[in-house]
N, C-alpha and C positions, 0 to 999 in steps of 0.2 A: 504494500500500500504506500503511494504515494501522494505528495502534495500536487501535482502536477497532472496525473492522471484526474484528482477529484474536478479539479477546474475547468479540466475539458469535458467531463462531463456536466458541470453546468454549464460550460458554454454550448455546448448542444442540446441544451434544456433536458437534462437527465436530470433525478432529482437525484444526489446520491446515495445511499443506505445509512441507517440506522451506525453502525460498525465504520463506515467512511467518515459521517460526521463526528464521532466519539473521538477517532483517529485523528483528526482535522482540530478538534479543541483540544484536545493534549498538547499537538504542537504548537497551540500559539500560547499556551497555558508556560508549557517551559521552553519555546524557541525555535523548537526543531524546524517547525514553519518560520519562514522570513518574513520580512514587510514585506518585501514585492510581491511574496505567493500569497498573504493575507489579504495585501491589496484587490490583488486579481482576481482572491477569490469573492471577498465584498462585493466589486464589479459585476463578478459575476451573476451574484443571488439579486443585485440588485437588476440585472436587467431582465431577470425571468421571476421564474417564479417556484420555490418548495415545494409547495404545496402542503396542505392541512398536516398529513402523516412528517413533512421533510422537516416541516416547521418546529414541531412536539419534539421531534429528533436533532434537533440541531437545540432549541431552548435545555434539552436534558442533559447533551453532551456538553452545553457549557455551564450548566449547573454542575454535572460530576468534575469539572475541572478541577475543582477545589473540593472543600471543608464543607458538606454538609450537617445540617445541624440537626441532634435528636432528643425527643422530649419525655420526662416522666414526668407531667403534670393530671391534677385532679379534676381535667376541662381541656376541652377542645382550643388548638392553639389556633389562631385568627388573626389576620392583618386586612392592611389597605392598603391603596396604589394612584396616588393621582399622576396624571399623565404630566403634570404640570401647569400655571397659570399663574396671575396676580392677586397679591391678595391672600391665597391660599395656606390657611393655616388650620387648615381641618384637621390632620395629625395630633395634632397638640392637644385638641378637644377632645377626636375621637376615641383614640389612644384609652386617657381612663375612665370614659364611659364603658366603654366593649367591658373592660375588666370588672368594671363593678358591677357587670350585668353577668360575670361569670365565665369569662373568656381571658385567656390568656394571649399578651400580645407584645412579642417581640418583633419589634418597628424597626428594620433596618431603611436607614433614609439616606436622601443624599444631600449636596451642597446644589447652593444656587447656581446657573451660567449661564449666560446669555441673557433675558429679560424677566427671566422667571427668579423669583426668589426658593430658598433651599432650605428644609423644614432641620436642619443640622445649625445652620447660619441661626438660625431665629432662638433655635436652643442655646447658643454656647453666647447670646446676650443675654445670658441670665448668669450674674457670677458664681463661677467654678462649676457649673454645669459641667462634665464633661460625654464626649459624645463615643470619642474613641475608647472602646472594653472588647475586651476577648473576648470567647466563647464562654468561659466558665462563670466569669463576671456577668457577664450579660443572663445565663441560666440563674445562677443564683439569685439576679433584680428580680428574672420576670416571676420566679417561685414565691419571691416577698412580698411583692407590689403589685405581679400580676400583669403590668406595664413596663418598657424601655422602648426609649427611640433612640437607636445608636446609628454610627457608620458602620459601612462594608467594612472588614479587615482586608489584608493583600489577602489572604488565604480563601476567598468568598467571590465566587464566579471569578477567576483569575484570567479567562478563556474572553471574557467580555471585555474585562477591565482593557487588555492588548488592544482587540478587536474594534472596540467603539474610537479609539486614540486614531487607531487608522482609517477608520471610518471618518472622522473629523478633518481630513485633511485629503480624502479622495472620493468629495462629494458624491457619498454612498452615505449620510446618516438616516434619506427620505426611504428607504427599502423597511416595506412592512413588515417583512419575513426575519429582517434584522432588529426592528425596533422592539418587534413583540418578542423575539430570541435573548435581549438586553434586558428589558422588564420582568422577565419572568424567572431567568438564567437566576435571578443577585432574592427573587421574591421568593424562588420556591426552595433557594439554598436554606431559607430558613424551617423549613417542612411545615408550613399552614395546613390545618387540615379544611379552612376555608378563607376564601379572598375575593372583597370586594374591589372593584376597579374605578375610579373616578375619571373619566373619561370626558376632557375636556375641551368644548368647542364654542367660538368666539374670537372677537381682537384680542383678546387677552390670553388664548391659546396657540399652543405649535400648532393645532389642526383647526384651520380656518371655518370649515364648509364642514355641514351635517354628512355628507355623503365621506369624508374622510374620514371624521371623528367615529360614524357609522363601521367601515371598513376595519377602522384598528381597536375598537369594540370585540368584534364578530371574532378576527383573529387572536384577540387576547384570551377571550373565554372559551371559543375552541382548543386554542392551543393550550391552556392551563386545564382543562377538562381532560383533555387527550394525557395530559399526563399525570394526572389524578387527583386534582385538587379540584374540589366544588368552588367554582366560580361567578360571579355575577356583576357583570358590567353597567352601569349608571351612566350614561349620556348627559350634563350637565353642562350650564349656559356660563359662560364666560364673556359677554357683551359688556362685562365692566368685572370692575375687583371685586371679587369675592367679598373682602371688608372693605370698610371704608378708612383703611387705612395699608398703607406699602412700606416695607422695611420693616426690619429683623426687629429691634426692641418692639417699635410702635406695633409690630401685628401682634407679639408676644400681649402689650398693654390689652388688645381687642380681645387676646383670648382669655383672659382673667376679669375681662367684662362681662362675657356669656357665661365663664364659667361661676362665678360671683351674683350673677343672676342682674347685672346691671343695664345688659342687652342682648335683644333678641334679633330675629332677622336673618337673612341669607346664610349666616353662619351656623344657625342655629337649626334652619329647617336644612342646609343640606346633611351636615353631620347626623340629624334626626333620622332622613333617608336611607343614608348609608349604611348606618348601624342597624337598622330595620332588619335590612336585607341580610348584611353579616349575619345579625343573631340567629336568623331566622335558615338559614344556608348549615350555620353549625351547628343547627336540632337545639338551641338553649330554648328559642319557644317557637310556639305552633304556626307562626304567620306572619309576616311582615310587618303588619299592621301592630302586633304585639311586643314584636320587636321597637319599631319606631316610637309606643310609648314608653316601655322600657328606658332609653336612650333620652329622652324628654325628661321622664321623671328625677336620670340621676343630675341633670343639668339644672333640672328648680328649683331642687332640694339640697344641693351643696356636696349632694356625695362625691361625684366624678371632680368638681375642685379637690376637695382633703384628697385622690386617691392621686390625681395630681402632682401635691404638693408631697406625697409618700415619693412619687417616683423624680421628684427634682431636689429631693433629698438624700434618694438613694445614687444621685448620679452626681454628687458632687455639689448641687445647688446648696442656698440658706436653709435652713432648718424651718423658719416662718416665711415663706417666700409667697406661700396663698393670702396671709394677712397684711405682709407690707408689699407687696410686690412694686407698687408704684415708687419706693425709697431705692429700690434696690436694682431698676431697669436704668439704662446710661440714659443721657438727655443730650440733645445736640446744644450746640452753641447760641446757633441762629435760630430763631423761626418766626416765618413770615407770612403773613396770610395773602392769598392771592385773588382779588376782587374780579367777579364776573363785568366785562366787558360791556354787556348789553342784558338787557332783563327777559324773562324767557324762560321754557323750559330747557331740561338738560337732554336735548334728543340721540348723541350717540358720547359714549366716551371709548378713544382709543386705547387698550390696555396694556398693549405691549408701547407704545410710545409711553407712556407711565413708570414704565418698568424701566425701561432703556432710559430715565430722567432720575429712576435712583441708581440707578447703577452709574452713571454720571457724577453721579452727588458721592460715591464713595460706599454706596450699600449695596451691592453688588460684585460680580465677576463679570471682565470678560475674558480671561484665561485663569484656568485653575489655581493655577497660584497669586493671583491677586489679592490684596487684604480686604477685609470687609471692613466698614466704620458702621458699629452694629446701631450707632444713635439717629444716624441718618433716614429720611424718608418725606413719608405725606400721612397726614392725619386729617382726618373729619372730610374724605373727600364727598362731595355731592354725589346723589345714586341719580340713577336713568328715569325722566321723568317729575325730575322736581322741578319745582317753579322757585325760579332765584330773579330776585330785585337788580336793576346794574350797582354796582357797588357791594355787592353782599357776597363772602365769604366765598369762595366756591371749593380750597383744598388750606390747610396749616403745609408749608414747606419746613424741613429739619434739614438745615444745617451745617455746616464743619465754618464757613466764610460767609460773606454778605456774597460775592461774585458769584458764587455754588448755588447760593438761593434763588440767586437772580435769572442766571441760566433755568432752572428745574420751573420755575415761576412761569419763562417764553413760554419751556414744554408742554406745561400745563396748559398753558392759554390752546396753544394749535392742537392738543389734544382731544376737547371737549367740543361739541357742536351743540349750536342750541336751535330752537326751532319755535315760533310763534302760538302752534299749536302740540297740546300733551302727544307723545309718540307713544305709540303699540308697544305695551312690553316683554319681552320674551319669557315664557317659564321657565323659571331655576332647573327643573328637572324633568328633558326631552324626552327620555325612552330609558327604560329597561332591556337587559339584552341576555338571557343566559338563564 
């Protein structure tokens, strides 16, 4: 078996075997595979097509590249997977809901890059948070607390980690058969016996149009079903930020809002949704419906905060971080409010232009190694629909300079369309899929 035979057979639209693709992630796992033949082979998948069975089989072979993870808990282990977007701080809520509904959930997450912010970034502005734990560390949190949101280790889809690197520099990241092989490679390394998928479509997502966000839907929950995790994909609107607020501390602030019982809204009804269908997917109860109260209930009542504040104590956090959190979250420098233009409703807002204005500002990546300035951002942005006076508030801007502000303030202005008359609003939650 060789690297050169598999390639030509994608390049002749063969799909390779089960035993070729196992072959194929070892080598980029520890080298054997070059760039050029990893290249070639990306190229390749990306210009045809796996198929359903090539797909399961290439997602498995680069999960066994690495460290799979295994569980003796008293409950079904359960996660979630958002494809990405603004705003998006659903992990941090959902996380100790799931648990205190009786699910155990080891959250492997990532970092922010490109427009989207990174549910790792938003934890590690919490002091001494820490995000990177082994294996043993991590078994031992989710045993105690029931919750962790950590990073991959090197040892955790190693197959990917290579693969995606080359994939970023040989305009091969748009191939579905690789993206859904990425997502599931690093999700299933953790062994869920159930997983929700948040599936994100809108300006403020990678996947613009219903008919894509549809597409990598359909392939996520087939290909995690085919290889034997109960899966269930959520279709969800990104036409604006998820909150009303961008950047690492300030989304952290929104999440200690809901979970404090301070605010309600988009945050609150999708994490309701989601966790619905989890509970419900891991037999904890009989119907989604039951689930989604479940999930409600521990967010009005203060439980899912304290299980919260159990697991950002077990990972290095303050020990009262649920009662003082506002003491304890950085603050920027500057901040400045940014005045609507003209009076009107708020008929579109750009998201990912949002994103790319904090990442601008220092709260952001646009290559991995970049620093994050975790105080930076936007707060109290206007939602879709509202009717704003000229002169009246329309976003708080966060920070580091007055120039920083000033620049992110333009973005904001070209970002926001307004319109004379109330615009159509999209529902939060398009479809179900799985």
């Amino acid at each position: 078996m060789d690297a050169r035979s598999i390639i030509a057979r994608l390049r002749r639209h063969q799909a390779p075997s089960a035993e070729e693709l196992r072959w194929f992630a070892q080598g980029l796992a520890d080298r054997s595979v070059s760039d050029a033949q990893a290249g070639a082979f990306a190229m390749a998948v990306c210009m045809g097509s796996l198929g359903t069975e090539g797909r399961a089989a290439l997602t498995l072979a680069m999960r066994d590249s690495g460290r799979v993870l295994h569980w003796a808990l008293p409950g079904p282990v359960i996660d979630k997977h958002s494809t990405g977007g603004v705003g998006d701080c659903v992990s941090l809520i959902l996380a100790p809901a799931l648990a205190e509904c009786g699910g155990f959930v080891p959250m492997i997450s990532g970092r922010g890059l490109g427009h989207t912010g990174g549910t790792l970034d938003k934890l590690e502005s919490i002091p001494g948070f820490a995000t990177m734990l082994g294996p043993e560390r991590l078994a031992e949190i989710v045993a105690r607390t029931g919750c962790a949101i950590v990073g991959a280790t090197s040892d955790i889809a190693p197959a990917d980690k290579r693969l995606y690197a080359i994939r970023d520099v040989t305009a091969t990241v748009e191939s579905l058969d690789l993206i859904t092989a990425s997502i599931l490679s690093k999700k299933l390394a953790a062994s869920p016996d159930a997983l929700v998928l948040d599936v994100k479509v809108g300006s403020g997502a990678f996947m613009k149009s219903a008919d894509e966000a549809r597409a990598l839907a359909v392939a996520l929950t087939e290909t995690a079903t085919a290889a034997g995790c109960r899966t269930t994909a959520v279709i969800s609107d990104m036409s604006q930020p998820l909150a009303p607020a961008l950047g690492n501390a300030l989304e952290v602030a929104e999440v200690m809002k809901v979970l404090t019982g301070e605010e309600t809204g988009a945050l609150v009804q999708i994490c309701v949704a989601l966790g619905g269908v989890l509970l419900a997917d891991a037999g904890l109860v009989d119907d989604v419906q039951e689930g989604a109260d479940k999930i409600a209930a521990t967010l009005s009542d203060g439980r899912a905060a304290d299980r919260f504040g159990r697991m950002v104590a077990a990972q290095g956090g303050p020990l009262a971080f649920v009662e003082n959190w506002a003491r304890f979250l950085p603050e920027a420098n500057v901040i400045r409010e940014v005045a609507a233009p003209r009076a009107g409703y708020v008929a579109a807002i750009d998201g990912e232009a949002l994103g790319l204005a904090v990442v601008a500002l220092g709260g952001g990546r646009q290559v991995e190694s970049d620093t994050v300035d975790p105080a930076v951002g936007l707060s109290g942005l206007v939602r879709l629909g509202e009717k704003v006076d000229k002169g009246a508030p329309l976003v708080q801007v966060h920070a580091a300079r007055e120039d920083s502000a000033m620049m992110a303030a333009r973005a904001v202005l070209r970002a926001i369309t307004f319109s004379d008359e109330p615009p159509a609003l999209p529902e939060l939650i398009r479809e179900r899929i799985g």
